[in-house]
Structure formats: C-alpha cells, structure tokens
C-alpha positions in Angstrom: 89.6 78.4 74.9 91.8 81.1 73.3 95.5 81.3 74.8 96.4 83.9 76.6 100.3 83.1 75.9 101.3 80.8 73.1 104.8 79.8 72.2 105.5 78.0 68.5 108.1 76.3 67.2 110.4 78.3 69.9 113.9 77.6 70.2 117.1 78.9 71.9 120.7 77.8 71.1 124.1 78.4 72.6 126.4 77.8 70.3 126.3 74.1 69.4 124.1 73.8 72.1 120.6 73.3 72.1 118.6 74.9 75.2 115.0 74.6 73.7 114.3 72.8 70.6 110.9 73.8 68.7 108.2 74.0 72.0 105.3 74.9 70.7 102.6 75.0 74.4 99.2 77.0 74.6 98.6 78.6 78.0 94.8 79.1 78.5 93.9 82.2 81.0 92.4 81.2 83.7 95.0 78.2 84.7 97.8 77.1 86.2 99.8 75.4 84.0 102.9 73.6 85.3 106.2 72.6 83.7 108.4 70.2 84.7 111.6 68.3 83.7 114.6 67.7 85.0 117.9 70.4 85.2 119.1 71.0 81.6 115.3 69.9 80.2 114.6 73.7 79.0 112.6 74.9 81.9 115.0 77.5 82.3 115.6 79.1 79.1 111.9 79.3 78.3 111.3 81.2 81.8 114.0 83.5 80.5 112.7 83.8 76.7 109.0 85.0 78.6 110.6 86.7 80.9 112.8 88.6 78.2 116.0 87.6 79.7 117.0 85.9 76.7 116.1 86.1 72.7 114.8 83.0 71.0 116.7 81.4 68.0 114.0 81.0 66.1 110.2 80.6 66.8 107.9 83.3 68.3 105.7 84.3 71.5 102.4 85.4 71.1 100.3 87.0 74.2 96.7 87.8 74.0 96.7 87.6 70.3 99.7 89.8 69.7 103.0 88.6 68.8 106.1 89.7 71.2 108.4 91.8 69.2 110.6 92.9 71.8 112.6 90.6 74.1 113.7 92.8 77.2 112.0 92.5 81.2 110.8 95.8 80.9 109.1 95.3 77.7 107.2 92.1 78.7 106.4 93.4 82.1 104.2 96.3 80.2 103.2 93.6 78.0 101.1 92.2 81.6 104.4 89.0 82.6 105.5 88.9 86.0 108.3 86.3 87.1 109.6 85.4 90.4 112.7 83.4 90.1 114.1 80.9 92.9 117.3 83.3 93.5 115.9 85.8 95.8 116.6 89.5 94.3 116.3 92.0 96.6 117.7 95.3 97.7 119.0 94.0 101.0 120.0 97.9 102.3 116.0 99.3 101.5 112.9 99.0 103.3 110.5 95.9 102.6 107.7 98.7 101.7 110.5 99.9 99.3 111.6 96.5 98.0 107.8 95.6 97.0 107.2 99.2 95.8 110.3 98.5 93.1 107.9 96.7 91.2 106.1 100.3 90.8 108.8 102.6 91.8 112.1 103.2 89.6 115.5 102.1 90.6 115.6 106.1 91.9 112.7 107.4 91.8 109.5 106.9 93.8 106.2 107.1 92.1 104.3 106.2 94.8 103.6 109.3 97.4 105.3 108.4 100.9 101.7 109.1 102.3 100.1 105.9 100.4 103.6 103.3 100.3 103.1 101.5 103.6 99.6 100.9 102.8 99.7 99.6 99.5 102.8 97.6 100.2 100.5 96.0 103.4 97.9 95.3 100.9 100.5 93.8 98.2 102.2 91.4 100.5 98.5 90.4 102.4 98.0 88.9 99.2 100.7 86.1 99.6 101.1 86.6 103.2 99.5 85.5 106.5 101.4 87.0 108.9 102.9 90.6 109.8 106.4 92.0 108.3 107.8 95.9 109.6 107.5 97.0 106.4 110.3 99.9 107.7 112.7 96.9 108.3 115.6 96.5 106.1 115.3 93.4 103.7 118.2 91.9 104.5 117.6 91.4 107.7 114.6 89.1 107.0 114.9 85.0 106.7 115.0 84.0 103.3 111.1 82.8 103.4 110.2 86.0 104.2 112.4 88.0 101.6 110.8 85.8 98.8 107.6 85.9 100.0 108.5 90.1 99.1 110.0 89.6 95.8 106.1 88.0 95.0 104.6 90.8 96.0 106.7 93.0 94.6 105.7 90.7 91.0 102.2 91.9 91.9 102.5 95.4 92.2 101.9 96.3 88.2 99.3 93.9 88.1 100.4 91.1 85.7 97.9 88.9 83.8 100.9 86.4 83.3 102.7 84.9 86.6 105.8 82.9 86.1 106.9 81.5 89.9 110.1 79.7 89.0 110.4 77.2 92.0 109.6 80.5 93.5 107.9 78.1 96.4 110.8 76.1 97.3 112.0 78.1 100.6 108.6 78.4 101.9 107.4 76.5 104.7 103.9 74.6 104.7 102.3 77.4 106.1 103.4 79.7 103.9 103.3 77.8 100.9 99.3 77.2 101.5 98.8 81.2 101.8 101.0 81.3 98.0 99.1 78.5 97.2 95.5 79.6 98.3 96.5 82.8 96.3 97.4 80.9 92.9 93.8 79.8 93.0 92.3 83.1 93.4 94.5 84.5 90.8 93.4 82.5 88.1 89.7 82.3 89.1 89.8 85.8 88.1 91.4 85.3 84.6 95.0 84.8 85.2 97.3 82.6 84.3 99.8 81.6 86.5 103.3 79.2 84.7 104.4 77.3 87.6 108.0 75.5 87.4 108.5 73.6 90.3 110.2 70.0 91.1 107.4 69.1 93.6 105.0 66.7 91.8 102.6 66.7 94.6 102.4 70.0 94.2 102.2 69.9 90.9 99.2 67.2 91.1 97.6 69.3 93.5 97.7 72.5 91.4 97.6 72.4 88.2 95.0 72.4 85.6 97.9 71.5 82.9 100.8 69.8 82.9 103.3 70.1 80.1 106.6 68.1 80.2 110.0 68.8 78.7 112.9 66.5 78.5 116.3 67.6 76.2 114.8 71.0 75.3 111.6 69.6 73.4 107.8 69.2 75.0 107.3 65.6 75.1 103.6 66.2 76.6 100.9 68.3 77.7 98.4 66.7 79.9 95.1 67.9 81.8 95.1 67.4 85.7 94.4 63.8 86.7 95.9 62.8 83.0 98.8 60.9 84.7 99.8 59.1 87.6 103.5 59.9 89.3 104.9 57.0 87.4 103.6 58.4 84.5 104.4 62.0 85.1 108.2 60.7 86.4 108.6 57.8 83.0 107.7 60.9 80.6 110.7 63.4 82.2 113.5 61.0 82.5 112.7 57.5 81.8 116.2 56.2 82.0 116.2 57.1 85.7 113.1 55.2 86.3 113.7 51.8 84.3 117.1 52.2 86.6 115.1 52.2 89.9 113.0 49.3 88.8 115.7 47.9 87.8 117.3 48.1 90.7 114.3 47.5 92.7 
C-alpha cells in the first residue's frame, strides 16, 4: 500500500548532538502505527519535525505523494497533520466550546457563528468522549482528563487525515481511554492514519497495526502487529536494561 506519510533519511541535530539520525518509516493510511523507545530515543523530535515544531537537518517528509516544503504548525495542519501532545495546552480563562473551536477559530477571531459553536463543539468532543462536559465552563476549571480529552477534540476540528497523540492517553482513566481508544479504530477504518507514541506496550500490542522502534535517534525496526513478543519489543528499545534484569534475576 502507498504511504500516506513517509520520512527518508530524516535527521535533526543540536549542535554536536544528534536527535534523529537518518529514520527513514512509511506510514500506510488506514493504520495505526506506533513508536516507541525510551526518553532521548528520537520519539520527540520526529513528533516535532511532523508537527513543524522543528526543521530537519537533513532528509525530507513526504505526505500523500508530495513532499513538505514548509516546516511551521500552521503549514502542516493545512497540509491534513493534527498532534496532541502529553502537555495539556489550553486556554484555561475560555470556554471548553471555545478551547475546541480554536482548532477552527483564530486566536481572536471566531469563524464559527455563536448560533452553531455549542453544537459543533458537542459533536467534536462526542467523538472522544462518553460523558457530558458544560461546554460554557471555563477550561481551567476541568480535571486534567477532561482538559485533554478537549485538546483531542479540538485536533479534530479541521479534519486531519494525519493524527499524532503524543502519550496524549497517559492522564486518561480506563474508561476514558477505551472511548479514545474505540475512536482510533474508527478513524483509521475510514482512511486515517493515526502515529501513536506511547510508553504502554499493552497498549501498544493492543493497537497497532505497526510497530516501529527507535533507540539513539535511528529506527532499529519496523514490525507488523503480533511480529514480537514484549521481550522482543523491550530487547529491541534498550537491550542493556533487559540483559541487566536477567541478569539480576
């Protein structure tokens, strides 16, 4: 199958220091493809390249055929890439119908007509969300679950084809993770493709329909789901740290 995102030879360096050393990782629509390695393995800086955070050294981007010329978040959100990060970022003084609408809206001016925001910022958040929010309640005044659970809908509000949750389930409880979770499947079931960075391996195992791992900046694998046990999956992102708990065991 075509990719829908492809990264070659992609790299990003910090001085002496090498973030992301030559990844090159198809992403096929229709999946979700999970990451995973451990803090300082790249995960970061290549959600920030794709999200336009951050410029690449060298290498390039390509999404649905085209290759990214322009690394800023406003230019790869129009190119169809929506990411929620872990840090929740929200407008803690605003409305939650306002704080999802920013994903539509401008920092100060409101494209949507105050007749239609409360219903379209419902139907946004219904999408990740079981339960009922005031949507003319500040942000701020909402448990941390709940504001992140706003920041996703607000990542769905211009429609992405790309999803990037960066560990964007990690304050979640169960049920609320399943309602994300039951909406990951339906996402890419209808052609999406959905980059999920997390540090839950069940979840992972669960999940994904491709697993690619990164360990000091460079892709070490990319498997298919069911490829690899969790001793596998855990010996190809830090084997050092297992061979010391056998070791030790």
């Amino acid at each position: 199958m075509t990719a829908l995102l492809e990264v070659a030879g992609l790299s990003r360096r910090y001085g002496e220091t090498v973030a992301l050393d030559g990844a090159d990782i198809a992403f096929a629509p229709g999946t979700i493809h999970a990451v995973l390695g451990e803090n300082g393995s790249g995960k970061s800086t290549l959600v920030k390249i794709l999200s336009g955070i951050v410029t690449p050294s060298a290498g390039r981007v390509v999404l649905d055929g085209v290759p990214v010329t322009r690394f800023a978040p406003v230019a790869l959100q129009r190119r169809g890439i929506g990411t929620v990060f872990q840090e929740v970022l929200i407008a803690p003084d605003r409305s939650v119908a306002d704080n999802i609408l920013l994903g539509i809206d401008g920092l100060f001016v409101r494209r949507v007509p105050r007749a239609h925001r409360s219903a379209l910022a419902a139907d946004l958040l219904a999408k990740v969300f079981r339960g009922r929010l005031d949507l003319s309640a500040p942000a701020g005044a909402l448990p941390l679950a709940q504001r992140q659970l706003v920041v996703l809908a607000r990542a769905l509000a211009k429609g992405p084809r790309v999803l990037i949750l960066d560990e964007a389930t990690a304050a979640l409880d169960f049920a609320d993770r399943d309602a994300v979770f039951a909406f990951m499947r339906r996402f890419v079931a209808g052609g999406g493709l959905i980059l999920f960075i997390t540090h839950r391996i069940d979840e992972v195992q669960d999940l994904a329909d491709r697993i690619t791992i990164l360990r000091n900046g460079r892709v070490v694998r990319t498997l298919a789901r069911g490829a690899a046990d969790v001793p596998t999956l855990l010996s190809l992102m830090a084997p050092a740290t297992l061979d010391a708990i056998d070791n030790a065991a």
